[in-house]
C-alpha positions in Angstrom: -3.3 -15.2 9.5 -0.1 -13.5 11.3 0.5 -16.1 13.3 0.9 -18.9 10.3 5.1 -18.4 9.0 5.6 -19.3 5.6 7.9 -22.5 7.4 4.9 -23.8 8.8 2.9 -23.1 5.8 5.2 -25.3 3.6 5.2 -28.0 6.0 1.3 -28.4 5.7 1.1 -30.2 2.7 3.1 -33.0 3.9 1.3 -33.0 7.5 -2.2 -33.8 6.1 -0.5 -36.8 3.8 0.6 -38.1 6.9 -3.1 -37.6 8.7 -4.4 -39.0 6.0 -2.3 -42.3 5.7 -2.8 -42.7 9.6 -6.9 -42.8 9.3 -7.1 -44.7 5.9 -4.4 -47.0 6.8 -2.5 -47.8 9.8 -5.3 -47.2 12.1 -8.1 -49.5 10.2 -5.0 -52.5 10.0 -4.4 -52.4 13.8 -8.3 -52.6 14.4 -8.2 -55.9 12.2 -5.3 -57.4 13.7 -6.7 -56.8 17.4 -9.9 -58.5 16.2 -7.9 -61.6 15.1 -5.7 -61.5 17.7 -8.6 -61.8 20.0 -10.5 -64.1 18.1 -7.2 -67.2 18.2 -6.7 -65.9 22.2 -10.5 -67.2 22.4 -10.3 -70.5 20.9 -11.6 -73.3 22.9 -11.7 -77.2 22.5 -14.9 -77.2 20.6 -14.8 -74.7 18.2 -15.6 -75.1 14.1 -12.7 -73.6 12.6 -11.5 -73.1 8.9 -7.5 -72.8 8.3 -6.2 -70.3 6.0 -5.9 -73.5 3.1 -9.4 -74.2 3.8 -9.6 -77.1 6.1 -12.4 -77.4 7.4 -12.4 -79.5 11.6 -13.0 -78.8 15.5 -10.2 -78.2 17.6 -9.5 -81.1 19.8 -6.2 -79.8 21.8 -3.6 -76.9 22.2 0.0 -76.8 22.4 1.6 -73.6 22.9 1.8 -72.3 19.3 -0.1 -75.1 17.7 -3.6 -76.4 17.7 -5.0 -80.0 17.0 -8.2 -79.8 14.7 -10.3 -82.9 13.9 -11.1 -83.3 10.0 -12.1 -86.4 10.0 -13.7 -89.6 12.2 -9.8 -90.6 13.8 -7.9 -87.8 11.5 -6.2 -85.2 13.5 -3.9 -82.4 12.5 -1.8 -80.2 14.2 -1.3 -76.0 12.5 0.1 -73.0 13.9 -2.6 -70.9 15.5 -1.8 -68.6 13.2 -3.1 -70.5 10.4 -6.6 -70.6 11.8 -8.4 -68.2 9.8 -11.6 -68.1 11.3 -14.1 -69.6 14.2 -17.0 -70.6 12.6 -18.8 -71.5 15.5 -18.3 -71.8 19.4 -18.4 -74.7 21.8 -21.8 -75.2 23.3 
């Protein structure tokens, strides 16, 4: 192994860490976060929803960073689309 220097040699150790962090970090977290961010781009009137403090409704409206979600017979709320946590399921 000539053409390995004893520079590039030391160097290695700290190369795979970084390899490592990439595939068992960084790379699974930007999976999840394209997955939600496609998931609140797809919302629809329609949709069950659940908020991240559990609120359970069907969105009736959009604004541009917030959405209206029924809870209740004449009980409307308006959240951040961010604080939708998940579509339980879609329109019809």
């Amino acid at each position: 192994m000539e053409f390995l220097s004893p520079e590039i040699l030391q160097w290695a150790p700290f190369i795979i860490m970084i390899v490592i962090f990439y595939f068992l970090f960084y790379r699974p977290q930007k999976k999840e976060q394209k997955k939600r961010s496609d998931m609140l781009g797809s919302m629809k009137k329609g949709d069950r929803v659940v908020t991240i403090g559990g609120i359970h409704g069907t969105i009736t409206g959009f604004s541009d960073d917030t959405v209206t979600i029924r809870v209740a017979e004449k009980v409307e709320l308006d959240f951040n689309r961010a604080a939708v946590a998940s579509v339980k399921n879609k329109a019809e």
